[in-house]
N, C-alpha and C positions, 0 to 999 in steps of 0.2 A: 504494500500500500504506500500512499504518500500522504504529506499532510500540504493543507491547500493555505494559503497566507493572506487576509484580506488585503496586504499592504496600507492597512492604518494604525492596526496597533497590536498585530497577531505575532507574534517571535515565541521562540523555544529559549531556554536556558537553563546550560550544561555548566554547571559549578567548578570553579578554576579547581585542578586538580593536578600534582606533580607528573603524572601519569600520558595529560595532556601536554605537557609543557615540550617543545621541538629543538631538543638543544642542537640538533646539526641538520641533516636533510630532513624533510618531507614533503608528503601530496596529502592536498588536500581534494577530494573529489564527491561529486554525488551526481544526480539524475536531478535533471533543472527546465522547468516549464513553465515559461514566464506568459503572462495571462494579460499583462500591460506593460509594455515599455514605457508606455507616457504618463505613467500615473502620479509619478513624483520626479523631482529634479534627479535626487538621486537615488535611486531605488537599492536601497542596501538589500543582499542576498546571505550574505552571512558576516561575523566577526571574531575574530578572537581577540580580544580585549579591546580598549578603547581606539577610535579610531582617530587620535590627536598626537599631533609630536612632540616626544618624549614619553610615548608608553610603546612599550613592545608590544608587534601584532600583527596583525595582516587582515584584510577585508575584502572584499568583493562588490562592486556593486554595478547597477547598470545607470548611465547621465543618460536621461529624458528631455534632454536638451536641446536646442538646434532642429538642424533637418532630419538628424538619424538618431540613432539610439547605440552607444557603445558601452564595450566592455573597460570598468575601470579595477586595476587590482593598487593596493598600495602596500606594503611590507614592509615593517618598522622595526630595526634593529636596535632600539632606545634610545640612539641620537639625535633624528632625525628621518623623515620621511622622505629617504632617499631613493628608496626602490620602489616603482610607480611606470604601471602601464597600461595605456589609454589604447583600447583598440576601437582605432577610427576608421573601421570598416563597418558600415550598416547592416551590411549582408551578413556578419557572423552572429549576431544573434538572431534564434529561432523563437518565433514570437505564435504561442498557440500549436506547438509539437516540441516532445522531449529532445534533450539533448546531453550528453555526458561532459559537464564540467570538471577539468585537474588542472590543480597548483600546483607545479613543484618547483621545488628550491633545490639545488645539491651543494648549496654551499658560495656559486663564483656567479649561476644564471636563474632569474627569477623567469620560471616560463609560466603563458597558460594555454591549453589544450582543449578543444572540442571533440569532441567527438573522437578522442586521441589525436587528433592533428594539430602543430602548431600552428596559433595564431599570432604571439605576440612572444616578446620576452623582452629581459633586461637584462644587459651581463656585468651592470655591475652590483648585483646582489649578495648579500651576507646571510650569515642565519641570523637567526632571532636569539639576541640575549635577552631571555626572560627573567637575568639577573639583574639588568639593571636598573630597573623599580620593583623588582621582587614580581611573581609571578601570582601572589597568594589570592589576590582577589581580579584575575584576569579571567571572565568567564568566556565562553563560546557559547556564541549566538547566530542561530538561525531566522531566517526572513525579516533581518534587519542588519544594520549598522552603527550601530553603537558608537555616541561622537561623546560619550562623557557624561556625568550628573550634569541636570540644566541646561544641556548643550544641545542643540535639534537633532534626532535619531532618524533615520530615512526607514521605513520601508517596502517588502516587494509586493506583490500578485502578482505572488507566484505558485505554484506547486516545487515542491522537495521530495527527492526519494534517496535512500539509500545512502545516507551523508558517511563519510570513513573521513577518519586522520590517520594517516600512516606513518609511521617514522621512517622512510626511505622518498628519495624521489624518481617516482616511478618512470618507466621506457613506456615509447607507444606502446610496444610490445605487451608489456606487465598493463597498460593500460587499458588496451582490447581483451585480455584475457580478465582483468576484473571485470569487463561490461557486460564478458557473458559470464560472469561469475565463476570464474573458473577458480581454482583453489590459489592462494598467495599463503605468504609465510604469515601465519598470525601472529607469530610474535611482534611483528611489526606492526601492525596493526592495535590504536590504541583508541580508537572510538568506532563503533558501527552503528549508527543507528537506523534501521530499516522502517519505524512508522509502521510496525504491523499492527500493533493492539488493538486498533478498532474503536476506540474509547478512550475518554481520558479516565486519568487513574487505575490504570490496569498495568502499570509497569514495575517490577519492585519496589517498596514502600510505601505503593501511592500515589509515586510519579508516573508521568506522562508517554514519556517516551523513554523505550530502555535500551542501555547499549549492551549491545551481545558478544562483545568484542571481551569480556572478560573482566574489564579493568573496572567493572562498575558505575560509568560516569552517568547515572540515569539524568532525566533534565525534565523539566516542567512549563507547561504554556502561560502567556500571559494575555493580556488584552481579550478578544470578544471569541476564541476558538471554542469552538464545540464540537461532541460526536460528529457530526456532520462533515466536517475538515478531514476526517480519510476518507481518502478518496483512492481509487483504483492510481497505480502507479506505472512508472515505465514499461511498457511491452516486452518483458526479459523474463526468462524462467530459472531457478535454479538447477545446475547439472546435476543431479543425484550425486554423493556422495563430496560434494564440494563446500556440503556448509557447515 
């Protein structure tokens, strides 16, 4: 399943957690079908921590701006919002059909990926020192962007399926082969969350959405989501024995 985003006030939040924190490569990836390009200036899609300079992080969003609609990523090593890629091409995003979003980082190039193909990159990217303001209250957040207490938050309508952090950064190759879900190294692997429960409150504890990835990182809705926000998800089946 997926969960559906009104883009006013609907987000998930997945509690900062060591487990989550990216000391050296990763991808960050999911199943992404966006429902309005133009619905907000900037349509935040996900966050991991605040999205202001001097907090370590990375965001996603789409600019509803102008004549087209692009991809924006930004990557925040705690100095400065140095790492930043605007893709100014209209035609990469798929606006009303699924498409498979990855970030990854390996250290020297910030890339992102559709559909496993690249779009965009920056090669002068670093990882993320989550040490530099400490990492302890950096949450990850879905169908928004997070600009700070007090600070205007964007976000999507959209749908989300299948969101993963991985501690590595992945090849087209590893890329395609998670699209059809084919088996990767779980260890590497340190949030999964697939949106199946049906319901809110049906994930351990009580929360919302559960990560099955092992590490525990469950996360809970906020704003006007209900039962009704799962929704049928990308057109993808599990391989037996892959999950």
């Amino acid at each position: 399943m997926a969960l559906d985003f009104d883009g006013n006030d609907d987000k998930i939040t997945i509690p900062a957690d060591a487990s989550l924190q990216t000391a050296g490569a990763y991808t960050y990836c999911f199943w992404l079908y966006v429902n309005n390009a133009y619905h907000d200036d900037e349509n935040g899609i996900f966050s991991h921590a605040d999205s202001l300079a001097g907090y370590p992080g990375i965001t996603l969003s789409v600019n509803g701006t102008g004549s087209g609609h692009t991809y924006c990523i930004g990557s925040e090593d705690g100095a400065g919002w140095d790492n930043f890629i605007d893709i100014g091409n209209k035609t990469t995003i798929a606006v009303g059909a699924w498409i498979h979003v990855a970030i990854t980082n390996d250290g020297s190039s910030l890339k992102l990926r559709l559909n496993a193909s690249e779009v965009g990159t920056d090669n002068s990217s670093t990882y993320i020192d989550w040490d530099a303001v400490g990492w302890s209250d950096k949450n990850l957040y879905m169908g928004t962007r997070r600009a700070g207490e007090g600070l205007y938050d964007s976000y999507c309508d959209c749908k989300i399926h299948d969101f993963m952090l991985i501690h590595e950064a992945l090849s087209p190759d590893r890329i395609r082969e998670l699209m059809n879900r084919r088996a990767i190294s779980w260890s590497l692997v340190k949030g999964l969350w697939r949106f199946d429960e049906g319901a809110l409150n049906l994930a351990p504890g009580g929360k919302d959405v559960a990560d099955i990835s092992g590490n525990g990182n469950h996360g809970d809705e906020s704003g006007t989501m209900t039962n009704g926000d799962y929704v049928s998800g990308a057109p993808i089946e599990w391989n037996q024995g892959d999950q």
